[in-house]
N, C-alpha and C positions, 0 to 999 in steps of 0.2 A: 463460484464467483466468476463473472465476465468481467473483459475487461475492462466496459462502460463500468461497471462497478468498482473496479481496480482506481479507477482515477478518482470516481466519487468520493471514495473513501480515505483515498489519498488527499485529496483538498480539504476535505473537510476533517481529517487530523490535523494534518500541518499544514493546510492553508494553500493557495494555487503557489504563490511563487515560490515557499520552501518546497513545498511537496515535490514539484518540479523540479527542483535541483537534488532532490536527494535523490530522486529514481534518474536522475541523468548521471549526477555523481559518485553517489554511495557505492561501493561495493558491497555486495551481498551475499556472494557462492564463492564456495572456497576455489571455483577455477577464475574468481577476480572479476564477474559480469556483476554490470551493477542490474537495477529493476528494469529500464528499459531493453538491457541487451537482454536480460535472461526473459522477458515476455517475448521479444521479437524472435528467439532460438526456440520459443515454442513451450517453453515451461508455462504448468499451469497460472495463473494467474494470484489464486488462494497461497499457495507456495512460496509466490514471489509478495505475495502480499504479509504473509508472517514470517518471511523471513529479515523485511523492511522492520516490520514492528521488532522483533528482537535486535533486530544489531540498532535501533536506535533508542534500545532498553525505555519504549514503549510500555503503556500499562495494559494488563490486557485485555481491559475492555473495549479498546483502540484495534484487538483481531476481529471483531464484531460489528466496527462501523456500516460495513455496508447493510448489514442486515438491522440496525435502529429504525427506527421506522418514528419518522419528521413528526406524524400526525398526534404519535404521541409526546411527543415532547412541547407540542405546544398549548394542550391543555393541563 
């Protein structure tokens, strides 16, 4: 996962303005960095991406968002 995809998929779970406050606010790692600190510290992306989906006891086909693929959803 990149992190152009990191965001993708964050919107398009929870929508731009939740999604955005949860990676500004959530905490995610047990040293207390929510998503945006733990990307900008250099943690993978994927990591910080399922560890979002668990602590907001997400389903899990919600780990997989970036990888759906739009084309088929709309036939």
């Amino acid at each position: 996962m990149k992190h152009s995809e990191f965001h993708l998929a964050l919107h398009k779970v929870f929508g731009r303005t939740y999604g955005d406050s949860l990676a500004a606010d959530l905490v995610i790692t047990p040293d207390g960095k929510t998503a945006n600190e733990a990307l900008a510290a250099g943690m993978e992306p994927f990591r910080v991406w399922k560890a979002l989906i668990i602590a907001t006891d997400s389903p899990e086909e919600a780990l997989w968002a970036h990888r759906q693929d739009e084309r088929k959803k709309k036939n």
